[in-house]
Each structure stands twice: as structure tokens, then as C-alpha cells.
Backbone bond lengths (Angstrom), bond angles and torsions (degrees), N, CA, C in turn:
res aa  C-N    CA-C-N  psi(-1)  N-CA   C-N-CA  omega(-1)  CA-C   N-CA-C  phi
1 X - - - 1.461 - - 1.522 109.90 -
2 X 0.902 121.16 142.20 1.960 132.71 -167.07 1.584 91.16 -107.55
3 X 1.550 92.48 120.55 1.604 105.71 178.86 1.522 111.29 -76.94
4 X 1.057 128.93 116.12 1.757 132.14 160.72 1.525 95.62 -27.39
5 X 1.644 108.09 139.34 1.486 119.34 178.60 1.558 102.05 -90.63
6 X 1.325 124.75 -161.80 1.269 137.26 156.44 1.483 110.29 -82.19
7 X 1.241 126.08 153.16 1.342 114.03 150.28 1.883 110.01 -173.62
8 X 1.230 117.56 -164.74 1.533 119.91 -167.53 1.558 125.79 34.37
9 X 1.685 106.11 25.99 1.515 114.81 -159.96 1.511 126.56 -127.20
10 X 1.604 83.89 4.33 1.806 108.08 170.15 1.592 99.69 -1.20
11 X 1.566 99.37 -76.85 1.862 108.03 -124.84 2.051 93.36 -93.79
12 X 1.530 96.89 2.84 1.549 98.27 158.32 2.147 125.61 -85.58
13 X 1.693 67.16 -22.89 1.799 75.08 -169.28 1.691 106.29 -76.22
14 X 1.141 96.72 -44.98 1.728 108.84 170.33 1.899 91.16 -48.66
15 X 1.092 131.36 -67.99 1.487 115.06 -153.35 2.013 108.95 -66.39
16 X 1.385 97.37 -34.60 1.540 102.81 172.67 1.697 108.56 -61.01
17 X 1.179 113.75 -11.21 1.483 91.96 -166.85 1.543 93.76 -97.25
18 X 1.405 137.55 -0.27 1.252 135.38 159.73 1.663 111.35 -121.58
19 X 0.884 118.64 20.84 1.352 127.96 161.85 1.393 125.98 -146.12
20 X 1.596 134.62 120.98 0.948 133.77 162.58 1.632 122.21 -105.91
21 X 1.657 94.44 134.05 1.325 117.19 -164.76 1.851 108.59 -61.61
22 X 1.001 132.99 63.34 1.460 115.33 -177.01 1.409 105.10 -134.43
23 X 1.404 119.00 -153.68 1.924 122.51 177.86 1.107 93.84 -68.97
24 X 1.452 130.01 -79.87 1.261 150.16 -174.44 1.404 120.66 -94.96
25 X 1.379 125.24 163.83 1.619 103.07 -172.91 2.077 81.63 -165.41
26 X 1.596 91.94 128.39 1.570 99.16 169.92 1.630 121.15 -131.83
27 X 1.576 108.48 146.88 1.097 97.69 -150.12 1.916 77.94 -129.60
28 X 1.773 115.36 124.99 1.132 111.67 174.09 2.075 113.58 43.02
29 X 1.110 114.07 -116.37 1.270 104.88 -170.18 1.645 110.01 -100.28
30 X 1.393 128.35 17.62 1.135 150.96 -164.15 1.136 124.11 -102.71
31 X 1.358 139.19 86.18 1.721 109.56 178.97 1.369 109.19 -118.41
32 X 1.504 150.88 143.31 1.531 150.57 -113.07 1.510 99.89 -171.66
33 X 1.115 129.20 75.42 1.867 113.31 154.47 1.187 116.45 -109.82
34 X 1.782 124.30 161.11 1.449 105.33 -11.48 1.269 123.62 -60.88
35 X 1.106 140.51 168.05 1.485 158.11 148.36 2.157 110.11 -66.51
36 X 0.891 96.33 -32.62 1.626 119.95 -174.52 0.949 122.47 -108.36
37 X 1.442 152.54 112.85 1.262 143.85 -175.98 1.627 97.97 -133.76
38 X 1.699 122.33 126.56 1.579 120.02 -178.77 1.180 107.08 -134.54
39 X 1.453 135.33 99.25 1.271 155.75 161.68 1.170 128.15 -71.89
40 X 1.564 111.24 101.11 1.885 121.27 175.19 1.146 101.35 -92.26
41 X 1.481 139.01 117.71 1.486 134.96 166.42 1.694 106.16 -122.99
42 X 2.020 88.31 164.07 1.717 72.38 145.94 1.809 108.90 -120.96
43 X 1.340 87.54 -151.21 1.704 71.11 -168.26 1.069 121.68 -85.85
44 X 1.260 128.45 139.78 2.201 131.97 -173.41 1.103 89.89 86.48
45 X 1.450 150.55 14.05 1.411 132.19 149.09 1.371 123.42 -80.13
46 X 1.425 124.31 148.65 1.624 129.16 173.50 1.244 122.54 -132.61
47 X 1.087 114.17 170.43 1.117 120.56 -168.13 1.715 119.79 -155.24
48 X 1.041 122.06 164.06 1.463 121.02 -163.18 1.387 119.39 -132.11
49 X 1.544 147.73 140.30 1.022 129.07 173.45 1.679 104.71 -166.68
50 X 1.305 106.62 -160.49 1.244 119.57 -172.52 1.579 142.57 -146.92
51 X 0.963 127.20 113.15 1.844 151.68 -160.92 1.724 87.05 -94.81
52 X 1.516 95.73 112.39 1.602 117.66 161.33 1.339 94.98 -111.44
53 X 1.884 97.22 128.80 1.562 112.36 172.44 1.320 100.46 -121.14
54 X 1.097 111.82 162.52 1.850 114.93 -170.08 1.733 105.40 -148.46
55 X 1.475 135.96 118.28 0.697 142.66 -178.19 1.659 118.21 -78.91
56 X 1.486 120.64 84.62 1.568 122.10 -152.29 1.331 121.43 -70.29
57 X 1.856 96.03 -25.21 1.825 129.26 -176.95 1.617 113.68 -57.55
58 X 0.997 80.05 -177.99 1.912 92.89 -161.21 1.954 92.88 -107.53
59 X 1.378 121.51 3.61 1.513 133.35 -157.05 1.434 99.09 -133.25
60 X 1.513 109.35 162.76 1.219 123.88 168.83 1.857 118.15 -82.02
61 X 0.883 125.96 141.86 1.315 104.62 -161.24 1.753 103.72 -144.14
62 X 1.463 132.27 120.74 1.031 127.99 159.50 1.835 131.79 -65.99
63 X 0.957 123.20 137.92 1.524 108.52 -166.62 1.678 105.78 -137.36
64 X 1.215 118.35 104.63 1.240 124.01 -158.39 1.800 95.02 -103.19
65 X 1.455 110.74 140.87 1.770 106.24 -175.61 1.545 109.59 -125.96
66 X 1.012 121.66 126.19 1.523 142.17 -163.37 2.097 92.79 -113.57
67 X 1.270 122.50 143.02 1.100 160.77 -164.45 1.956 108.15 -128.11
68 X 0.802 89.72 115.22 2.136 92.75 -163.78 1.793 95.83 -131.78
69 X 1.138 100.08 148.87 1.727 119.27 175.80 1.696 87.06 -99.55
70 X 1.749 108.07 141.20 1.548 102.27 -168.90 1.545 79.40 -140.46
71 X 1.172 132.73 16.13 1.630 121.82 151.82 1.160 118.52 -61.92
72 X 1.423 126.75 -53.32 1.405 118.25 150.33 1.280 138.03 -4.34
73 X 1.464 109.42 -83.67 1.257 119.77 152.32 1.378 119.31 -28.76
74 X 0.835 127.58 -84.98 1.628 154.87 179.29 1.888 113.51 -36.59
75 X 1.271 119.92 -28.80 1.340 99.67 -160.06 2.311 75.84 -167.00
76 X 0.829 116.38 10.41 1.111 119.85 160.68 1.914 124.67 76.70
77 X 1.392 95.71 10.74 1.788 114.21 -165.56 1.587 93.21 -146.27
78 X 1.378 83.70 146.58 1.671 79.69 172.87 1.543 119.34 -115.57
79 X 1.098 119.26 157.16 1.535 125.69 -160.39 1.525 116.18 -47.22
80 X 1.023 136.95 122.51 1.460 128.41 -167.81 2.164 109.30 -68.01
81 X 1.757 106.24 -10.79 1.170 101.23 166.25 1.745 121.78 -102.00
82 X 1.528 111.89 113.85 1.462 97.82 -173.80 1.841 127.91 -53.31
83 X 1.525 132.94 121.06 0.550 145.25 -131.79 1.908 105.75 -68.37
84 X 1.218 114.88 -21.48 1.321 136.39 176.00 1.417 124.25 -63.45
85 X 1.650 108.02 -27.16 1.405 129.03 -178.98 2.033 106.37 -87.93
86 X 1.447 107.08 -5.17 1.429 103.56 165.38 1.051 126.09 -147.83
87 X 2.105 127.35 15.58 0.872 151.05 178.81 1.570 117.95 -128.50
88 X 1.480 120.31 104.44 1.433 98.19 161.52 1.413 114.48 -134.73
89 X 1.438 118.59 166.20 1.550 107.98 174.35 1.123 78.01 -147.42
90 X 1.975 104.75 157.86 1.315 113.64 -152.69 2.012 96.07 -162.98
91 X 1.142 130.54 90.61 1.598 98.27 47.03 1.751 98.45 -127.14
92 X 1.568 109.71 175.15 1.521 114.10 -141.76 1.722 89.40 -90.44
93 X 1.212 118.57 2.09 1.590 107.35 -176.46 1.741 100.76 -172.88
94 X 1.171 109.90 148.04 2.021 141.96 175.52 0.946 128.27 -176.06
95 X 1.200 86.63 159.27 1.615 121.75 -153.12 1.626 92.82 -81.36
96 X 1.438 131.89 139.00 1.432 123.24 167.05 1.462 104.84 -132.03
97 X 1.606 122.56 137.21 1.573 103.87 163.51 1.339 101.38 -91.18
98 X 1.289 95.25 -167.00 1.639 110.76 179.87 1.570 117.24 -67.80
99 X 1.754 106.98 109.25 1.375 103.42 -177.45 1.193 105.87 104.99
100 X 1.595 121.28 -37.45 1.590 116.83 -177.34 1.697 118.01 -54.11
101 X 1.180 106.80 150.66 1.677 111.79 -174.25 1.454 112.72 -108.31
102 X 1.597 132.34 97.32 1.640 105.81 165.19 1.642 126.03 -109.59
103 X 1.725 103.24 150.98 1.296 99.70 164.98 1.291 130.74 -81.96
104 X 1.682 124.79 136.32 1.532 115.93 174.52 1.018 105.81 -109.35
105 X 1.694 124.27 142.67 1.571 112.88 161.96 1.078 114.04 -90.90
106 X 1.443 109.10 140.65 1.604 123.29 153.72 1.559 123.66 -70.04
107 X 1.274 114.23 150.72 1.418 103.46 162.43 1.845 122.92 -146.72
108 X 0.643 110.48 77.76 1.658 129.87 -175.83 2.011 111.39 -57.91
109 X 1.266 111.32 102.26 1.396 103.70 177.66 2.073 92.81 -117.80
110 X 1.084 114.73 130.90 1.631 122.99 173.32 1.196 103.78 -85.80
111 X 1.505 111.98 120.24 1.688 123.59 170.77 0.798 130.54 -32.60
112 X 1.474 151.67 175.18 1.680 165.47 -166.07 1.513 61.95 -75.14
113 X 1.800 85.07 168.83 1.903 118.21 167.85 1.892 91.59 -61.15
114 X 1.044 103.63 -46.84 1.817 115.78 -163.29 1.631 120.41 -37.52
115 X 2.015 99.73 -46.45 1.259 128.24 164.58 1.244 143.41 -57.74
116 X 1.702 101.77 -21.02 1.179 130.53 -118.10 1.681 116.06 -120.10
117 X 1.146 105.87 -10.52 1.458 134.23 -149.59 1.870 98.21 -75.35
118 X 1.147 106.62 -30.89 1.537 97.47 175.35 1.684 114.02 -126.48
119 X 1.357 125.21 -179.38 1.604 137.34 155.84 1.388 113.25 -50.20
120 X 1.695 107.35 120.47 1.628 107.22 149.29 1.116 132.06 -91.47
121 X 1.024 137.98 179.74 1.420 129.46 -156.45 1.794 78.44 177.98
122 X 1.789 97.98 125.52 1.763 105.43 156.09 1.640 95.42 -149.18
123 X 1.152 104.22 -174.53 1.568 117.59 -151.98 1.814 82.63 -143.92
124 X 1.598 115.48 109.63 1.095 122.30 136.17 1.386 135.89 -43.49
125 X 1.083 128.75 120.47 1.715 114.47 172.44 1.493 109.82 -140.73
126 X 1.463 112.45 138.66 1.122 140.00 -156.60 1.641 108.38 -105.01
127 X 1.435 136.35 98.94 1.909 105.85 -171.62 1.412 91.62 -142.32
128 X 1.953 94.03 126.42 1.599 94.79 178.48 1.436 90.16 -133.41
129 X 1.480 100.38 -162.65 1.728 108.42 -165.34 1.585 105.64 -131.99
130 X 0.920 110.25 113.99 2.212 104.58 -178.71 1.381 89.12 -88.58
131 X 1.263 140.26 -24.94 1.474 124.87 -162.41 1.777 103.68 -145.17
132 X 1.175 108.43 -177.12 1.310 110.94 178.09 1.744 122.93 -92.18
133 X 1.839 106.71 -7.52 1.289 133.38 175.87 1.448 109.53 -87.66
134 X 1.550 122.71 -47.85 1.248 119.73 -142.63 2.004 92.79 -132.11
135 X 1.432 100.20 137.12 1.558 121.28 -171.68 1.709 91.34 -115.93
136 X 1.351 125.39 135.25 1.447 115.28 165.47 1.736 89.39 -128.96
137 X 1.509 104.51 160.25 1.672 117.67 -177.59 1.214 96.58 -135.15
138 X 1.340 126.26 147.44 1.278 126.02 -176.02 1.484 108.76 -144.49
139 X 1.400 135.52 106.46 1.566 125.18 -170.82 1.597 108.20 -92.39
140 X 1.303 113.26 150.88 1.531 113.04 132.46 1.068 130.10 -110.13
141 X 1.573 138.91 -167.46 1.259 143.18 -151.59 1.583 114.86 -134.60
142 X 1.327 131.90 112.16 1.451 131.92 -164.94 1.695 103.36 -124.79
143 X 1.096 111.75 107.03 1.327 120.20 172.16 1.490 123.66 -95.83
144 X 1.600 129.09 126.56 1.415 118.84 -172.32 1.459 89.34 -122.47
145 X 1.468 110.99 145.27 1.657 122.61 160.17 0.903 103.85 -159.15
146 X 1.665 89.89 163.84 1.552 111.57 -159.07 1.459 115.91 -81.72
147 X 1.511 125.11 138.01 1.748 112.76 -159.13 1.892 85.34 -90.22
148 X 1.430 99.98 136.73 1.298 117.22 131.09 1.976 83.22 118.25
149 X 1.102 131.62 -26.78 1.360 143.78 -141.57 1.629 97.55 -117.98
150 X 0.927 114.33 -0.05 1.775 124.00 155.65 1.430 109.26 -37.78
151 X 1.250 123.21 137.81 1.750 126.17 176.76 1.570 89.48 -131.65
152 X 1.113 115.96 93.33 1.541 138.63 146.36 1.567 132.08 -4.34
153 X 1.161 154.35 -5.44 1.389 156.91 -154.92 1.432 119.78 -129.99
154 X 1.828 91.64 120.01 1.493 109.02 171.14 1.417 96.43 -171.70
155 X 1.561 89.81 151.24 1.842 93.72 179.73 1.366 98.86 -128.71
156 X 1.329 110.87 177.35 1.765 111.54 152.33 1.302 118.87 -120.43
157 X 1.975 105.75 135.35 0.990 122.39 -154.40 1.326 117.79 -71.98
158 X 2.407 96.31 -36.04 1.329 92.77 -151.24 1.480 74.36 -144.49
159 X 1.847 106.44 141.68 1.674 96.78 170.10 1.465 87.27 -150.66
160 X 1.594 115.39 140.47 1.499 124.02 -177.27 1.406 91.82 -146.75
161 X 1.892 117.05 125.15 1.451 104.21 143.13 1.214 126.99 -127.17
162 X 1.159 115.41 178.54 1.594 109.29 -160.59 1.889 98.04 -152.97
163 X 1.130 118.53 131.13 1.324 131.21 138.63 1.625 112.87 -6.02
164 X 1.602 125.12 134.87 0.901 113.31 -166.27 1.735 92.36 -149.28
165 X 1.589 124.47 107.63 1.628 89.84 -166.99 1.915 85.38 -140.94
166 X 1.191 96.25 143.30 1.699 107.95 -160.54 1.791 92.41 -131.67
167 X 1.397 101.45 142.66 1.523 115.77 -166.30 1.897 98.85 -63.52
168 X 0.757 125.19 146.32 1.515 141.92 172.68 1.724 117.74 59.07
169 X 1.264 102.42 1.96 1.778 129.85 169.03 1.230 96.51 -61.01
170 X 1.743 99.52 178.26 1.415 122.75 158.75 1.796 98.31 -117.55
171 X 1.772 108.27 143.27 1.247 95.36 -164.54 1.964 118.69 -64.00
172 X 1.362 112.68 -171.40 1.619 89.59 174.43 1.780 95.25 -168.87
173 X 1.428 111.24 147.51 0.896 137.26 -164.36 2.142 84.68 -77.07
174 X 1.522 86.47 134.39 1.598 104.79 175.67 1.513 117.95 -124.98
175 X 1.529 125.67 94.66 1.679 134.43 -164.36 1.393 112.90 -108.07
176 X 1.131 114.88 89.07 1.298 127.26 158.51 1.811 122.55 -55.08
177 X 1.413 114.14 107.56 1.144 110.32 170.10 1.638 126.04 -116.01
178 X 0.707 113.51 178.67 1.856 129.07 168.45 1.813 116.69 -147.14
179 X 1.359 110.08 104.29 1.401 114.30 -175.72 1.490 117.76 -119.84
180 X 1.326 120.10 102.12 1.258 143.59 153.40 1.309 124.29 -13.30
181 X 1.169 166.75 74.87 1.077 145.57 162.85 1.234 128.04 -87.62
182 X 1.379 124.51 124.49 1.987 134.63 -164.11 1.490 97.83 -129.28
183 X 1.752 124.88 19.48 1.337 114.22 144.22 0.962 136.50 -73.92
184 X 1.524 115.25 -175.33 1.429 112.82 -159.58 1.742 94.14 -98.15
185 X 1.102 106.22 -14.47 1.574 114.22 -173.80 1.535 120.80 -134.80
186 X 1.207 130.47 169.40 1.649 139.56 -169.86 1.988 93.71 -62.30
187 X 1.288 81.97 149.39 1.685 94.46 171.52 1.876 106.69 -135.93
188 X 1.151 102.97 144.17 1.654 109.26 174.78 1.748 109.03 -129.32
189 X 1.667 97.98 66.47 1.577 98.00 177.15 1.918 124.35 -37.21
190 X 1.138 97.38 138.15 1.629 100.16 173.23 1.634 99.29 -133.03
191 X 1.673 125.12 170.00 1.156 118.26 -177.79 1.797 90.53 166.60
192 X 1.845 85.84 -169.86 1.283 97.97 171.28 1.567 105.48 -146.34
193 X 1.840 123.00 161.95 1.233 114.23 160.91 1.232 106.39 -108.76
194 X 1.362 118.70 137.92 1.610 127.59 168.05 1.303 113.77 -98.77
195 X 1.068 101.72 141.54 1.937 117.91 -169.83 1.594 91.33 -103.73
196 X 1.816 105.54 124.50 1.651 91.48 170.65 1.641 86.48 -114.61
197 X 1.735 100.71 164.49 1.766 91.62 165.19 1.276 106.42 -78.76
198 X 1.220 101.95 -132.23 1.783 122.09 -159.21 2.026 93.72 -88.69
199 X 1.185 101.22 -45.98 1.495 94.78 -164.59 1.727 108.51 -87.49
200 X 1.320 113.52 13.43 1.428 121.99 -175.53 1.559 127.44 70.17
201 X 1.492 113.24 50.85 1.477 125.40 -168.64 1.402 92.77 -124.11
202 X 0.980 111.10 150.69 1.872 135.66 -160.85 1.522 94.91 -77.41
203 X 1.403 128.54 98.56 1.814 97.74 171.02 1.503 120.20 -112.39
204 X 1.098 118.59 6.28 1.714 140.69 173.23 1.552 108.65 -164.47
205 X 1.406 95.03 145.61 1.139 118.15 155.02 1.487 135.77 -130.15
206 X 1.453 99.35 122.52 1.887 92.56 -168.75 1.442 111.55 -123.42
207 X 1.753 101.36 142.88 1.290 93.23 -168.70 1.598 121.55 -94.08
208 X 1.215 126.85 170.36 1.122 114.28 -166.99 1.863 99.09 -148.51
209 X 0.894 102.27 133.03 1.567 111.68 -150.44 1.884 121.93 -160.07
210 X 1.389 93.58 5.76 1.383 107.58 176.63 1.489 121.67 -100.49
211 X 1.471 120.27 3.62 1.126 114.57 -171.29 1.716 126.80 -86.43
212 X 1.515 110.38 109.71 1.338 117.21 177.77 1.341 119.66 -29.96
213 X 1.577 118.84 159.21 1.655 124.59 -173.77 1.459 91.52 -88.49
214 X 1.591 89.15 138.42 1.511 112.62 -177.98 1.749 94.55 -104.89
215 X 1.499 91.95 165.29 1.867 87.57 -166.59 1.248 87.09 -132.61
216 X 1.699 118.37 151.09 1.550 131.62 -164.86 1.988 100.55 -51.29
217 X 1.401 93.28 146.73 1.857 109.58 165.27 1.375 95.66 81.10
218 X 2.192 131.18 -21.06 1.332 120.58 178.90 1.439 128.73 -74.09
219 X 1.268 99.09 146.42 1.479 104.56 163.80 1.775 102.19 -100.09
220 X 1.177 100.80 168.68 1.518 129.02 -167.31 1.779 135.84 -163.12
221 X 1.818 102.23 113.13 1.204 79.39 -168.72 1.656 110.37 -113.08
222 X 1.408 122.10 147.07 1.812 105.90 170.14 1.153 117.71 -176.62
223 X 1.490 102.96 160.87 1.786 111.84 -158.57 1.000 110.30 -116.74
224 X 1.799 111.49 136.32 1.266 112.21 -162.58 1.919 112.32 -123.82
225 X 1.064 142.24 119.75 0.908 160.91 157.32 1.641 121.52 -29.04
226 X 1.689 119.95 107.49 1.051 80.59 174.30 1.621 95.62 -143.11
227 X 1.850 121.82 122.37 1.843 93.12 173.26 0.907 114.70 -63.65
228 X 1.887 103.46 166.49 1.165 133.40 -167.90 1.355 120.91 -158.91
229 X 1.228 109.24 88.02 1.473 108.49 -174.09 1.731 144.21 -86.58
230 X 1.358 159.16 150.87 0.832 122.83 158.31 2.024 105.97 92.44
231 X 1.295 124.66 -18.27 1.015 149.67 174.84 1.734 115.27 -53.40
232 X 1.648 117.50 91.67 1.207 120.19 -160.27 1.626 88.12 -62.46
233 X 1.941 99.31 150.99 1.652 89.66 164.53 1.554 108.23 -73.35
234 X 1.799 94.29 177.03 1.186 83.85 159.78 1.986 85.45 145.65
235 X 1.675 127.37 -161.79 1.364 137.38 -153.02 1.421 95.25 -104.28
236 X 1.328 132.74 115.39 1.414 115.53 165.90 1.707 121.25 -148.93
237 X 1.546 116.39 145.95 1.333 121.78 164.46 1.105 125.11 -29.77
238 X 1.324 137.34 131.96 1.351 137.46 169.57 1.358 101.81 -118.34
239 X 1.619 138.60 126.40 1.289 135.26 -174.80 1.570 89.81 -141.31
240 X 1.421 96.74 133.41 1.635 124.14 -167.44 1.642 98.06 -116.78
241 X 1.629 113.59 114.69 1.470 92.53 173.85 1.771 90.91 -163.28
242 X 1.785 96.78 117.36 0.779 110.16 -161.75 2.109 104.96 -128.23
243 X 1.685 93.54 121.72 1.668 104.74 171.08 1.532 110.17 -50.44
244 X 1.207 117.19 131.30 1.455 110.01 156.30 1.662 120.66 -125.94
245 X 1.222 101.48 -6.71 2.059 109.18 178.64 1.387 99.92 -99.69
246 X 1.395 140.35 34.26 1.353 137.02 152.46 0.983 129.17 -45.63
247 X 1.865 119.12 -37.09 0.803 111.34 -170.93 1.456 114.82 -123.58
248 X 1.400 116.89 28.91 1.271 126.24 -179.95 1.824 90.10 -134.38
249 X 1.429 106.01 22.41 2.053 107.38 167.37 1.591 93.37 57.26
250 X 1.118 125.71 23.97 1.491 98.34 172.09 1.657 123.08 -135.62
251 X 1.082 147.73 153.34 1.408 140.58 -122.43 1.362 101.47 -125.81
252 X 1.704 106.42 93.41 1.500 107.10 -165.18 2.096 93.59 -139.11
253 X 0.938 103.91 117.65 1.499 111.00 -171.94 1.965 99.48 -134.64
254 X 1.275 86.44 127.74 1.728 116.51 170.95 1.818 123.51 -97.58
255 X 0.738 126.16 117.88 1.321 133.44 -170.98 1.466 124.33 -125.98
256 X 1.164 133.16 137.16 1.678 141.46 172.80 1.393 104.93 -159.96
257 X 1.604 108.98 171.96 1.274 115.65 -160.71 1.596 92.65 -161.13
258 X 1.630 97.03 147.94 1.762 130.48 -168.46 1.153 115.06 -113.76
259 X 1.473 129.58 134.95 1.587 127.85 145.98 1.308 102.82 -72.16
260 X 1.142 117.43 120.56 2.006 142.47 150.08 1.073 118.02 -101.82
261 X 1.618 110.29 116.34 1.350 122.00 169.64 1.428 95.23 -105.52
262 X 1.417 109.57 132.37 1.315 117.20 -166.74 1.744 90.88 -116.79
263 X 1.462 125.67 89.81 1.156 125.69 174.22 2.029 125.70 -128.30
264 X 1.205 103.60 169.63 1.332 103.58 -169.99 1.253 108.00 -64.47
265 X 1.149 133.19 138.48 1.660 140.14 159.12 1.227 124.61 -8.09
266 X 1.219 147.43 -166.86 1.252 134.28 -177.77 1.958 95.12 -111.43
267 X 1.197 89.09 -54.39 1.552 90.94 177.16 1.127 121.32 -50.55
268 X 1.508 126.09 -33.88 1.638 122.75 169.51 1.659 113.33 -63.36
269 X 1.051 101.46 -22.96 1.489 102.16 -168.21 1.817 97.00 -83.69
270 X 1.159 121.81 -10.86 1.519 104.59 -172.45 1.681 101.54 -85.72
271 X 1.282 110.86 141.60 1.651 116.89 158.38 0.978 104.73 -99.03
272 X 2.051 82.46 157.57 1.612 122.52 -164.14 0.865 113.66 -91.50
């Protein structure tokens, strides 16, 4: 079977390669949560919060924090609201020793209705120095949208799974997707696939909950992992159905479905 490549995902791959999507995320002597920040407002509302940085190094380390417009990046123009007028973190630089922990505040206010009309998106960045050679920068990702004014649409294009069985593992379900998005704003699908057998009875359910934020007009492709144990071989349903208006409160679910042959390895199958 020919694995679906990546593709239409440029200006995500650029942000993954200085941001990783997880709770916490450390970079060399750096470690930064959240990593994720997702803002539903309406407009002239704010909100307040907080950036734990942790100094992981064996050194004292200054850590200076820069605030960036990442539409640019992303879609090739940059936001007609400067990014400073609805993002701040404060204070913009500290001192950490080794091991020391600080809090930063955030402060997020969402523009007039006037401003307001689409998704922000900025890129935290974090840049200190362990040595007198080497500078490391480390971003996260802050998304603002507008509550209630969400436009809903994305499907999936492409869904394949397949058997996945690795020497001294437990075997595991392998789901190849491709997800569309034709909203007006970022989506962070969550869901599950259900395995039916042959006669259409539910016999697992696995969840699937890793999928990166897709950004309006993207496509997206990725494979998700899931064990599975105990799993008679044999012909089975694969049903892909994944929430994506969770976080804009509104009730928008995507769905597709797989032939799974759930069979023994190739090597088990040879006689001795």
C-alpha cells in the first residue's frame, strides 16, 4: 500500500520546526508551557494568563521574549491588525538560574467587531544564550477567534488503515489521513475510529486525539497510531469520525470509512 505524502502544508512545517505541539515543550536549556494557546472571544474582551519558563541548563541564562504576527508566515500577508494591539506578555526578558522557574503574564484583549472579522494567530518566542557561541529561540503558538462567527467546513479527503505489527510491540492500528479545511478559522480535529466486524457490531474503539491545528484554505496529511491488542484476525470496518467545532461550541463532525484486513504478518504466514 503507498503511504499518502505530506503536502499543501509549507507554512505549518516551518512553525513545527520551532514549535512543538505538546503540554510542555523544551528546547536545549529551555522548557515553555503551554506550547498552545486557543482563544474564543468576542470583541473588547480579555483575558489573562500565564507562560511557565523553566531554566533546564546547568548555566545562568537570560531569556528575552519577542511577540510576532505569524499570518505572514502562514498565508503570505500580514494581518492588517498590528499584533501588539491584542497580544502582550510581560515582562519581555529574565534572568533564570539553573532550575529557577518564572511566571509571565499574558494578556489577550480581541479587537472592536471592526478589527475583528478574521483569526489571529502570533508565535511566541523565547531567545536566550547558554554560551557565548550559541543563541537558541524557541516559539509558541497563540491563536485568537472570533466567538460565535466561526464558518464551519472541512472534510476528509483521504482515510486508509492498515495493520501495523513491530517485532517485540503490541500490534497497532496505522490511519492515514488527509483533512481539508474550508473554514474561516484553525481547526484541531479530535475523534475516534471504530472497528466494526463483518456483520457491523462495534468491536473497538480508538481514540485519536493527536491531530495538529490545521489553518484556514489547508490541507493536511497524518498518521495516527493506535494499540490494539488481542484483535481476532480477520475483515473489518474502519470508521473515522472526527469533532472539529469544539472549540468554537459548535457541532461540526467529519466522517469516512476503511477496508481493514486485520491479518498475520507476512513472516508468520511462511512455513517451516
Amino acid at each position: 500500500m503507498r503511504k499518502p505524502g505530506y503536502k499543501g502544508f509549507a507554512a505549518l512545517g516551518i512553525a513545527i520546526l520551532i514549535s512543538f505541539f505538546m503540554a510542555g515543550t523544551a528546547l536545549a536549556g529551555l522548557s515553555v508551557k503551554p506550547t498552545v494557546i486557543e482563544k474564543v472571544l468576542n470583541p473588547g474582551d480579555t483575558e489573562e494568563g500565564i507562560y511557565e519558563i523553566t531554566n533546564m541548563g546547568e548555566a545562568k541564562i537570560e531569556v528575552t521574549i519577542q511577540v510576532e504576527d505569524w499570518m505572514e508566515r502562514l498565508f503570505g500577508k500580514k494581518d492588517a491588525l498590528e499584533v501588539g494591539r491584542w497580544l502582550t506578555v510581560e515582562p519581555n526578558a529574565v534572568v533564570l538560574e539553573p532550575g529557577q522557574v518564572a511566571e509571565l503574564k499574558y494578556k489577550v484583549t480581541a479587537p472592536a467587531a471592526k478589527d475583528f472579522t478574521n483569526e489571529k494567530v502570533a508565535q511566541v518566542f523565547f531567545t536566550y544564550s547558554e554560551n557565548m557561541n550559541l543563541t537558541s529561540r524557541l516559539g509558541v503558538i497563540f491563536y485568537l477567534s472570533p466567538k460565535k462567527t466561526a464558518v464551519m467546513k472541512a472534510s476528509i479527503t483521504q482515510f486508509l488503515a492498515q495493520p501495523d505489527f513491530k517485532e517485540g510491540k503490541d500490534p497497532s492500528l496505522l490511519s492515514y489521513m488527509t483533512i481539508q479545511n474550508d473554514s474561516n478559522v484553525h481547526i484541531r480535529p479530535r475523534g475516534v475510529v471504530t472497528l466494526l466486524d463483518q456483520s457491523g457490531t462495534p468491536v473497538r474503539e480508538l481514540l485519536v486525539d493527536t491531530v495538529p491545528g490545521i489553518y484556514p484554505g489547508k490541507s493536511f496529511t497524518w498518521n495516527h497510531h493506535n494499540d490494539v491488542k488481542d484483535l481476532p484476525y480477520g475483515v473489518y470496518k474502519a470508521k473515522l469520525a472526527l469533532d472539529y467545532g469544539y472549540l468554537y461550541e459548535q457541532e461540526a463532525v467529519m466522517e469516512a470509512t476503511a477496508d481493514l484486513k486485520w491479518k498475520k504478518p507476512e513472516q508468520e504466514n511462511k512455513t517451516t
